[in-house]
N, CA, C and O atoms as a CHARMM CRD file, in Angstrom:
* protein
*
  288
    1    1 UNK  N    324.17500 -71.46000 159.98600 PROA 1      0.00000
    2    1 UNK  CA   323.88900 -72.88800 159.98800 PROA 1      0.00000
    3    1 UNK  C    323.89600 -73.38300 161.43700 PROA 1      0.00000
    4    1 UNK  O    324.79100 -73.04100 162.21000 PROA 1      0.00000
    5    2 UNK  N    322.37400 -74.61000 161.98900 PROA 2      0.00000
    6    2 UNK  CA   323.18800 -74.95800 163.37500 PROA 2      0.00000
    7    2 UNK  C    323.67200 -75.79900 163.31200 PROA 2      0.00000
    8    2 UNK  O    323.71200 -76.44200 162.26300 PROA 2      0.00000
    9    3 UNK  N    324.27800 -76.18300 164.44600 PROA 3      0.00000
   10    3 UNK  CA   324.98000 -77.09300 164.57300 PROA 3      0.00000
   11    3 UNK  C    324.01700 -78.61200 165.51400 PROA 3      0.00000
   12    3 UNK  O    322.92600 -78.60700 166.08400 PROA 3      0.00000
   13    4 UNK  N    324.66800 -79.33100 165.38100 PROA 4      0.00000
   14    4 UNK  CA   323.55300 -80.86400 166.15500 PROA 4      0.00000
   15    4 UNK  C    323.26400 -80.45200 167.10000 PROA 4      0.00000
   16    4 UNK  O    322.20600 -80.89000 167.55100 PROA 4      0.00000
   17    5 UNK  N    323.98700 -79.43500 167.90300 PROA 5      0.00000
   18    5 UNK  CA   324.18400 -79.41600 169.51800 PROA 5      0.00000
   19    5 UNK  C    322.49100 -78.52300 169.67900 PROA 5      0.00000
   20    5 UNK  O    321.53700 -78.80200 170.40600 PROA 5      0.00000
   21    6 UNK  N    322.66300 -77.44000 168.70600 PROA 6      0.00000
   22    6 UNK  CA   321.91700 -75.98100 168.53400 PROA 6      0.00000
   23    6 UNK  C    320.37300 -76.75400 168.23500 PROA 6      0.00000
   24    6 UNK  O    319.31100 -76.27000 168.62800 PROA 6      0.00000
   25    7 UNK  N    320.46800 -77.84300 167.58400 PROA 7      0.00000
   26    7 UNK  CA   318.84100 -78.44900 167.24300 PROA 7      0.00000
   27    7 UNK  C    318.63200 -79.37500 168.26800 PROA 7      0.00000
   28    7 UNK  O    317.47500 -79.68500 168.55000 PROA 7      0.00000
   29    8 UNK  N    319.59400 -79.87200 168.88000 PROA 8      0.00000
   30    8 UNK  CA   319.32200 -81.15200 170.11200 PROA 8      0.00000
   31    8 UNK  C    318.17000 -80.15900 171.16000 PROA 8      0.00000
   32    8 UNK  O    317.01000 -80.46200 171.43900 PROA 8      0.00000
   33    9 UNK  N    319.01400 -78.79500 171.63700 PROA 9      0.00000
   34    9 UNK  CA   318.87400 -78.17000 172.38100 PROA 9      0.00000
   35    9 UNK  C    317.55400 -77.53500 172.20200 PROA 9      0.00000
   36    9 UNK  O    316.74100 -77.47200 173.12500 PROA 9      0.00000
   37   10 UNK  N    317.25000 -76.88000 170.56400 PROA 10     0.00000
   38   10 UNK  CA   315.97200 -77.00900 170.40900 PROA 10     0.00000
   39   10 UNK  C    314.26400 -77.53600 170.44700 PROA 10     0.00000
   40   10 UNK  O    313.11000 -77.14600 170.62700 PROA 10     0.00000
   41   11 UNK  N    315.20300 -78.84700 170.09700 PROA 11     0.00000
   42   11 UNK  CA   314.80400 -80.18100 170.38200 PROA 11     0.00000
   43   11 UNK  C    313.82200 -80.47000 171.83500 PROA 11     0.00000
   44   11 UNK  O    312.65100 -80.84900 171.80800 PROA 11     0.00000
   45   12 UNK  N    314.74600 -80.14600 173.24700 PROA 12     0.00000
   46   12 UNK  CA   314.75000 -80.30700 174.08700 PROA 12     0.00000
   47   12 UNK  C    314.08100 -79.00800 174.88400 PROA 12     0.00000
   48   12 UNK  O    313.59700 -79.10800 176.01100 PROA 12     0.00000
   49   13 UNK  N    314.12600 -77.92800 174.21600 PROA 13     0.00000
   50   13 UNK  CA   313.18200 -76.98900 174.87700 PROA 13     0.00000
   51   13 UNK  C    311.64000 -77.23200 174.64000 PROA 13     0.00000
   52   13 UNK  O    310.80200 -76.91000 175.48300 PROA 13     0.00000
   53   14 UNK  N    311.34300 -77.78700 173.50700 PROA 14     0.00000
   54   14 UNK  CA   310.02300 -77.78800 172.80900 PROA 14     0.00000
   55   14 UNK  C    309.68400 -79.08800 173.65300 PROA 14     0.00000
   56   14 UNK  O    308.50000 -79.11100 173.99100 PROA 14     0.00000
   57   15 UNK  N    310.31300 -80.00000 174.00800 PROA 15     0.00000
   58   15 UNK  CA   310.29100 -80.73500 174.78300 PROA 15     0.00000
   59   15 UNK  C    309.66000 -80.78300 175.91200 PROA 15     0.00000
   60   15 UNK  O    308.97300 -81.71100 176.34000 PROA 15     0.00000
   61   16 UNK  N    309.94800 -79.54300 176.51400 PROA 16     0.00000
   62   16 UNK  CA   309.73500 -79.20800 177.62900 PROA 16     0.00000
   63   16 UNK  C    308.33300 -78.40600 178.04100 PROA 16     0.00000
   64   16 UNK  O    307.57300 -78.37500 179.00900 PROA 16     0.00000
   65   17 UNK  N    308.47300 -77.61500 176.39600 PROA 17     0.00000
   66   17 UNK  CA   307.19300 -76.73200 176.45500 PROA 17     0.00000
   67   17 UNK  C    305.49000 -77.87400 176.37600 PROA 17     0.00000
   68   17 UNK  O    304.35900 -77.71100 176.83500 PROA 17     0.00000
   69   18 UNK  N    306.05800 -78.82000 175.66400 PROA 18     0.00000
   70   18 UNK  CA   305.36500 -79.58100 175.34100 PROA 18     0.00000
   71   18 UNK  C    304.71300 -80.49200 176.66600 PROA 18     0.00000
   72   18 UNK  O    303.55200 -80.85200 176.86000 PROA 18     0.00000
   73   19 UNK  N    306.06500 -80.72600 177.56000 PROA 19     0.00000
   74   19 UNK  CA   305.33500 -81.24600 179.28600 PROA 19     0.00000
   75   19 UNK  C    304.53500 -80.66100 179.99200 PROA 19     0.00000
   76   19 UNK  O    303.57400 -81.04200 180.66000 PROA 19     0.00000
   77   20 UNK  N    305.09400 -79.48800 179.76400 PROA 20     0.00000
   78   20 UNK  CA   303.78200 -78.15200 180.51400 PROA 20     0.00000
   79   20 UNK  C    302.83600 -77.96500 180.14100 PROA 20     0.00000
   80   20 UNK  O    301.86900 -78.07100 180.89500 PROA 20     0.00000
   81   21 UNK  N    302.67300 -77.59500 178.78700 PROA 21     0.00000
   82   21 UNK  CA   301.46000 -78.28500 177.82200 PROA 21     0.00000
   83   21 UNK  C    300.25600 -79.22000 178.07800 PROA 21     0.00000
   84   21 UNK  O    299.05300 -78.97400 178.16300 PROA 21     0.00000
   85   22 UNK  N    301.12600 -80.64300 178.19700 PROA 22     0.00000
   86   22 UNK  CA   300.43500 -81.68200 178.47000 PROA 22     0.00000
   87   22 UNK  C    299.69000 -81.74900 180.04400 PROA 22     0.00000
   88   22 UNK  O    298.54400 -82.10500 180.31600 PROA 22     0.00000
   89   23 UNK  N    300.64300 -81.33200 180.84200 PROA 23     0.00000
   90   23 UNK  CA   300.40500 -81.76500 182.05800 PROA 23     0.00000
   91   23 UNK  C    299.03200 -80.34300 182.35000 PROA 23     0.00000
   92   23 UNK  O    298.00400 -80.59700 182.97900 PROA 23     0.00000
   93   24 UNK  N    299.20800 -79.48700 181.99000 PROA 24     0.00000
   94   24 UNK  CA   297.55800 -78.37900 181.93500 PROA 24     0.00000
   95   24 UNK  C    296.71800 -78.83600 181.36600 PROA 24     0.00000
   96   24 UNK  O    295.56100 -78.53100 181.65200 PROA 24     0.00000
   97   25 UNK  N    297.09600 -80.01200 180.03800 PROA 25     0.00000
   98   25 UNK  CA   295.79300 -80.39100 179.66000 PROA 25     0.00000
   99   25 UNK  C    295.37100 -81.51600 180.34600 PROA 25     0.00000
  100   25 UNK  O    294.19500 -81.87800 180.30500 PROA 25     0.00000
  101   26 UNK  N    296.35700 -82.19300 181.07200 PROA 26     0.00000
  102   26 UNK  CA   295.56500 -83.39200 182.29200 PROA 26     0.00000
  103   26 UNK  C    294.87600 -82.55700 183.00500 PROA 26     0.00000
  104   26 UNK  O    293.68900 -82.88600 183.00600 PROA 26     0.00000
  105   27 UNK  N    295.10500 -81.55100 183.65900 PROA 27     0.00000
  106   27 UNK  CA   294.43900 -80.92400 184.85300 PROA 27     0.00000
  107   27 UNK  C    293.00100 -80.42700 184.00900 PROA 27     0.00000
  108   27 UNK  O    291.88900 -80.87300 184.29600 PROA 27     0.00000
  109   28 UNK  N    293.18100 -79.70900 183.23100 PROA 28     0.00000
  110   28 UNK  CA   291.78900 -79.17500 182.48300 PROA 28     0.00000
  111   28 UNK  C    290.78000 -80.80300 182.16800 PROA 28     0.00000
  112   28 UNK  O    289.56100 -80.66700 182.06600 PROA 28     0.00000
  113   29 UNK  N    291.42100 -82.31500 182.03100 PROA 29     0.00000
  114   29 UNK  CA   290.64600 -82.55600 181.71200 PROA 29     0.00000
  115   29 UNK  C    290.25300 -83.77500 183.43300 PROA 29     0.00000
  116   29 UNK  O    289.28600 -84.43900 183.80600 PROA 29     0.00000
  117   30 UNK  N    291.26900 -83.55900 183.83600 PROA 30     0.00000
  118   30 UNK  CA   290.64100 -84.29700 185.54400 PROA 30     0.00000
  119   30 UNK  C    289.34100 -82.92500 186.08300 PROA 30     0.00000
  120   30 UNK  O    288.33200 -83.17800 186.74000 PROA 30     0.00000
  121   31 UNK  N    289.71900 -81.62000 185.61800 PROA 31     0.00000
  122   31 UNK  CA   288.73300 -80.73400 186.17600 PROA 31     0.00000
  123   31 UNK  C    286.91200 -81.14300 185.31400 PROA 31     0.00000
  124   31 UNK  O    285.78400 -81.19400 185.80500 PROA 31     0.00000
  125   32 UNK  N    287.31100 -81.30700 184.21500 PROA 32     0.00000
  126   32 UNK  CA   286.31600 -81.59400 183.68200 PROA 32     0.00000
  127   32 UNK  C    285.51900 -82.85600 183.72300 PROA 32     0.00000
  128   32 UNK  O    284.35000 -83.03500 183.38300 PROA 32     0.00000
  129   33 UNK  N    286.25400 -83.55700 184.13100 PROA 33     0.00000
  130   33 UNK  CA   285.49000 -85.53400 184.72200 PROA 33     0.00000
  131   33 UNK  C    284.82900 -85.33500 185.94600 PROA 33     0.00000
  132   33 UNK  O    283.73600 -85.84100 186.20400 PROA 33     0.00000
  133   34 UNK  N    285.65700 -84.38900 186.93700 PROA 34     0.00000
  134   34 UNK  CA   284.84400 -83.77900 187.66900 PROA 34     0.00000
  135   34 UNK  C    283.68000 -83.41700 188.06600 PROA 34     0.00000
  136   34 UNK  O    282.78300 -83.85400 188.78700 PROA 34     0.00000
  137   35 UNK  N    283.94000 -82.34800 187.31100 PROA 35     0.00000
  138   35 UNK  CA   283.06700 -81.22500 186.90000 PROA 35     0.00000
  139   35 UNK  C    281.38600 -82.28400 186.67200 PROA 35     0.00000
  140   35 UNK  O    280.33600 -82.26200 187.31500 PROA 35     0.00000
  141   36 UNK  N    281.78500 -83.03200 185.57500 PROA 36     0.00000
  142   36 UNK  CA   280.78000 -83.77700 185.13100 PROA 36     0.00000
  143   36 UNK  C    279.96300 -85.25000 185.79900 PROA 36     0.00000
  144   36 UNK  O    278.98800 -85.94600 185.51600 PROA 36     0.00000
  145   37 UNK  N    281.06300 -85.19900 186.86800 PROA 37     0.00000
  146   37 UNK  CA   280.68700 -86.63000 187.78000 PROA 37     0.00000
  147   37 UNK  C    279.74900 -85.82200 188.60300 PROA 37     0.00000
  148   37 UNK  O    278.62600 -86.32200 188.55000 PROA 37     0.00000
  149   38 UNK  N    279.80200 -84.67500 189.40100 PROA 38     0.00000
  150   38 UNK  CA   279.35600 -83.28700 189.98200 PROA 38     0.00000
  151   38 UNK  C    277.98900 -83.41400 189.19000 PROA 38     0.00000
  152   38 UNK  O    277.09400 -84.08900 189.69800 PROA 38     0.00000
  153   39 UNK  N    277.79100 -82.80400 187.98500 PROA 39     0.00000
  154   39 UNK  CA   276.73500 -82.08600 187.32700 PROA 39     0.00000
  155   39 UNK  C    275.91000 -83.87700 187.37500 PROA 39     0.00000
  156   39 UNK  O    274.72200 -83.96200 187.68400 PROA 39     0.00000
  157   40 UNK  N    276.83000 -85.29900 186.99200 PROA 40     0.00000
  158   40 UNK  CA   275.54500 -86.43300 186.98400 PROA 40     0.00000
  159   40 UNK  C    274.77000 -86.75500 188.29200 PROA 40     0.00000
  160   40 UNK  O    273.63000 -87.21400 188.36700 PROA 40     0.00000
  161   41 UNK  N    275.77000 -86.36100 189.50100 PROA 41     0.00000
  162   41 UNK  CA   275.33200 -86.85900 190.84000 PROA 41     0.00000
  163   41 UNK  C    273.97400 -85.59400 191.16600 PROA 41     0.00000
  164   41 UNK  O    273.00300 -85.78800 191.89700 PROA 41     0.00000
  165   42 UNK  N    274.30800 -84.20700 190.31600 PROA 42     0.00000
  166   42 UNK  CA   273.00900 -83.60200 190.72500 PROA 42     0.00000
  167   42 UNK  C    271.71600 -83.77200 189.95200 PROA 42     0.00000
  168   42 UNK  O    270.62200 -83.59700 190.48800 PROA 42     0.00000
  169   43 UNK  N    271.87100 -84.13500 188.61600 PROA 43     0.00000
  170   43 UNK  CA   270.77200 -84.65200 187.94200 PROA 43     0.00000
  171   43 UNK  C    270.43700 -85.88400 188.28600 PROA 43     0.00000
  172   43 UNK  O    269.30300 -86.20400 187.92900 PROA 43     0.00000
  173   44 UNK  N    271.16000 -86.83100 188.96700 PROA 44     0.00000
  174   44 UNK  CA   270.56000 -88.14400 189.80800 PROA 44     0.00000
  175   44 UNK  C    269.50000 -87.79200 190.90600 PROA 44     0.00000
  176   44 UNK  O    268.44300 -88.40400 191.06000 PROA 44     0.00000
  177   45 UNK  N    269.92800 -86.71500 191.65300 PROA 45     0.00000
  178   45 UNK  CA   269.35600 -86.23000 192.98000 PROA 45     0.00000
  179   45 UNK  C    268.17800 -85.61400 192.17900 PROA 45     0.00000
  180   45 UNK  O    266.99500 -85.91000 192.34700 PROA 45     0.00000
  181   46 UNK  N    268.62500 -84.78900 191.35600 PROA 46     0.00000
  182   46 UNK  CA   267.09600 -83.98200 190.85300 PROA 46     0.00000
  183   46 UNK  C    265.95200 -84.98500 190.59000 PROA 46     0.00000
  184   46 UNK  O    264.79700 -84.90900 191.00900 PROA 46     0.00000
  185   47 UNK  N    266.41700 -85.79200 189.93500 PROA 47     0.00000
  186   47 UNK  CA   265.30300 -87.22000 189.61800 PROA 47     0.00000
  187   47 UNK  C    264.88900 -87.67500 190.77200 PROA 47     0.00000
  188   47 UNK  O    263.67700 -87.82100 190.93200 PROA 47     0.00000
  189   48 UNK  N    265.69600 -87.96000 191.69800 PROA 48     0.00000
  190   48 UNK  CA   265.09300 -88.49600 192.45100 PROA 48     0.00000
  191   48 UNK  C    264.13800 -88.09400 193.33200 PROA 48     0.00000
  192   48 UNK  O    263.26300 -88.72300 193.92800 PROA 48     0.00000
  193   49 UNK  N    264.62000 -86.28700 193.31400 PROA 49     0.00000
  194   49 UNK  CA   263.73400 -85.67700 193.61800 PROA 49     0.00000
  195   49 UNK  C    262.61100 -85.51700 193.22100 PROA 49     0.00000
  196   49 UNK  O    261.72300 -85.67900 194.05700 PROA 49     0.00000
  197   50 UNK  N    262.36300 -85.28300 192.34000 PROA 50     0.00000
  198   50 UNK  CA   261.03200 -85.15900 191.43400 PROA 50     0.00000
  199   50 UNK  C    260.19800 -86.53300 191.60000 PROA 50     0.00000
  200   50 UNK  O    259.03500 -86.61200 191.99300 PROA 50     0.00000
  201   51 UNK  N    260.85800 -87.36800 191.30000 PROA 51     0.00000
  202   51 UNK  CA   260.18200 -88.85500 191.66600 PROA 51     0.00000
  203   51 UNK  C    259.79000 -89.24300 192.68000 PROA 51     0.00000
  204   51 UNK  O    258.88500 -90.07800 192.69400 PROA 51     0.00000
  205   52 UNK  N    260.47300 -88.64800 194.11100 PROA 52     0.00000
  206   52 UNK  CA   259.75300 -88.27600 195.48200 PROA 52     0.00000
  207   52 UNK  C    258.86500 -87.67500 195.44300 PROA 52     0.00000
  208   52 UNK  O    257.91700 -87.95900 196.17500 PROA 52     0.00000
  209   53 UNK  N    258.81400 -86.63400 194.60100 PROA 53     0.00000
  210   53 UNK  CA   257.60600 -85.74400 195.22400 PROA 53     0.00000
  211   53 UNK  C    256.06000 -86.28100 194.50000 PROA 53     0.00000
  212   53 UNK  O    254.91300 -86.03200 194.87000 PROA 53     0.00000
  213   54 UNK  N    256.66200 -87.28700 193.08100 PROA 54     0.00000
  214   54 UNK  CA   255.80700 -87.86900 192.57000 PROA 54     0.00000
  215   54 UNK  C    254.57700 -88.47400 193.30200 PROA 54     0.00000
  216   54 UNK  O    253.37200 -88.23100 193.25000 PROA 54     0.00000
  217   55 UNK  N    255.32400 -89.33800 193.98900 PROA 55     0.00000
  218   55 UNK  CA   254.95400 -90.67600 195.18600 PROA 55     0.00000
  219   55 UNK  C    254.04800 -89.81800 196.09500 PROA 55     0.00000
  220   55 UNK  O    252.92500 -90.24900 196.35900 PROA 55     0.00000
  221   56 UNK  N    254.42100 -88.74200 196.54500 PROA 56     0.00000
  222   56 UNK  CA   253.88800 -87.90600 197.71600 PROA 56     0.00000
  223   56 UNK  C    252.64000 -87.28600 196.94100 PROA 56     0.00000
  224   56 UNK  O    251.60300 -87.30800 197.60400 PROA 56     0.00000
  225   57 UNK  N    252.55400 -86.80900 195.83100 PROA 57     0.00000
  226   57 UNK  CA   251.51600 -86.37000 195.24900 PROA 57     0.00000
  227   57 UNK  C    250.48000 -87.59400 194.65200 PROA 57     0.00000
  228   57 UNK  O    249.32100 -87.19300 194.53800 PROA 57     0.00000
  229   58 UNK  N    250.67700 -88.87500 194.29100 PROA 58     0.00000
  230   58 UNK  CA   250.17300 -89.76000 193.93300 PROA 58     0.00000
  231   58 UNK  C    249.60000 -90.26700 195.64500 PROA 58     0.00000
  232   58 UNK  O    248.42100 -90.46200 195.35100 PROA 58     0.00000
  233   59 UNK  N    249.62000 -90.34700 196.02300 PROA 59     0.00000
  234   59 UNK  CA   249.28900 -90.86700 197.37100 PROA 59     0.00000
  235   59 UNK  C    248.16100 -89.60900 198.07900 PROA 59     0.00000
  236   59 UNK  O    247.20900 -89.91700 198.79700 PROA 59     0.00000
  237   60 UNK  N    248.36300 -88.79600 197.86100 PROA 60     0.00000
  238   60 UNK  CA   246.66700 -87.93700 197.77700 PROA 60     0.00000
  239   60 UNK  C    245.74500 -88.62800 196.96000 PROA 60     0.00000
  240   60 UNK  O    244.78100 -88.72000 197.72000 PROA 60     0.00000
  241   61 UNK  N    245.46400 -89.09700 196.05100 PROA 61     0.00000
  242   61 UNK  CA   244.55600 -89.88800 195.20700 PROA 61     0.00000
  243   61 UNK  C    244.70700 -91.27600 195.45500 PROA 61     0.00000
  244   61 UNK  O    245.11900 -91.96900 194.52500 PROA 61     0.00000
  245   62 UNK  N    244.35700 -91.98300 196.91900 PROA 62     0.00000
  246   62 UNK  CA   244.24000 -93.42100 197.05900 PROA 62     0.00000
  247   62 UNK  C    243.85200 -93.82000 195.95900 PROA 62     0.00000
  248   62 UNK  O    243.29100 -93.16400 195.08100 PROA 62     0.00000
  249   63 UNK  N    244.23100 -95.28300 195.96400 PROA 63     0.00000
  250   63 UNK  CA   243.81200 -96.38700 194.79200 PROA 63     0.00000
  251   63 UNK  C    242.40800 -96.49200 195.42200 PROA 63     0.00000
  252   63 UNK  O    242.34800 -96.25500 196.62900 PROA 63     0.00000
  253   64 UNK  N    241.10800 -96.85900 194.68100 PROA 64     0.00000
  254   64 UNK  CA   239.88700 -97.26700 195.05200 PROA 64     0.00000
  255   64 UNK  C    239.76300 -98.61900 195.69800 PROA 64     0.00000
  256   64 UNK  O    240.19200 -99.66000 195.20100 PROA 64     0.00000
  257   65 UNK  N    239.11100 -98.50800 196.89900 PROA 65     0.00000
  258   65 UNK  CA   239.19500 -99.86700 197.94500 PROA 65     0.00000
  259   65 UNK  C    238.63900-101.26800 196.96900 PROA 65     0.00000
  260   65 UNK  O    237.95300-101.07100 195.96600 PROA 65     0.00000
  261   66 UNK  N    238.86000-102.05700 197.21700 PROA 66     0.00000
  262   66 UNK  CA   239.05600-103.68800 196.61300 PROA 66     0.00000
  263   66 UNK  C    237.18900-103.72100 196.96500 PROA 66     0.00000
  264   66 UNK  O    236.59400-103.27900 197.94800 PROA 66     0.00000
  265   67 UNK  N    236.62400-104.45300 195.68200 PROA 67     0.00000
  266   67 UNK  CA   235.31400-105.12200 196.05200 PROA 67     0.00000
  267   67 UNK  C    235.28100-105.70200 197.69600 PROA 67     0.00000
  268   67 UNK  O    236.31900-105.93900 198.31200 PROA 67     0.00000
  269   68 UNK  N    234.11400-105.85600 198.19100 PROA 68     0.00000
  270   68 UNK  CA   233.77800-106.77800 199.09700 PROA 68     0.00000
  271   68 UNK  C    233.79000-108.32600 199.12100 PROA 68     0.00000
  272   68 UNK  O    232.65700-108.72900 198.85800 PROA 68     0.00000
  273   69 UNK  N    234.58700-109.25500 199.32100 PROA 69     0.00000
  274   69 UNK  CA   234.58300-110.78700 198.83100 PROA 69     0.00000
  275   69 UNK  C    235.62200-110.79400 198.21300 PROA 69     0.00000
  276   69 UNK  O    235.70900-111.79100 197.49700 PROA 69     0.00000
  277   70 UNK  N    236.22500-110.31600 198.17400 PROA 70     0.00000
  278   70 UNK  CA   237.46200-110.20900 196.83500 PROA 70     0.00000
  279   70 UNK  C    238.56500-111.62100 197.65500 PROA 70     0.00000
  280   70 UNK  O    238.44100-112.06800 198.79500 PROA 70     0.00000
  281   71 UNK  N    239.35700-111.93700 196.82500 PROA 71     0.00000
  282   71 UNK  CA   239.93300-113.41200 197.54300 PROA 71     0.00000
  283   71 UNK  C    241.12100-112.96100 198.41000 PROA 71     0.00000
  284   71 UNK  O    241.77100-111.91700 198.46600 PROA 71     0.00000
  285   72 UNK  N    241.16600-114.19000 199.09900 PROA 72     0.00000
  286   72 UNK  CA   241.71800-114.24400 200.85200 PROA 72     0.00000
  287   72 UNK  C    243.10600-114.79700 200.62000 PROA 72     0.00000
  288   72 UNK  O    243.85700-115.00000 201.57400 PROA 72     0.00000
């Protein structure tokens, strides 16, 4: 049989296991906000990339010059 002392103590290890626990799963999940702030800032850049090169390729095909008389 235990005694109060024998389950306090139990108590208090699981306790403990449970801080270590927790505190790996903060780190796994600050790694992962990360991780993912990382992966949005490069799919921002990729867009923007692509959308640069858009502009640069659209600009080989001038717009057709304006009638003659066209308003002032």
């Amino acid at each position: 049989e235990q005694t109060e002392r024998q389950l306090l103590a139990g108590r208090l290890n699981m306790l403990f296991r449970d801080r270590r626990a927790h505190a790996y799963t903060r780190l796994l999940m600050k790694a992962e906000a990360r991780m993912s702030r990382e992966a949005w800032t490069r799919a921002i850049d990729a867009c923007d990339l692509v959308h640069g090169e858009g502009l640069v390729r659209d600009s080989t095909h001038p717009e057709p010059p304006e009638e003659a008389g066209g308003s002032a």
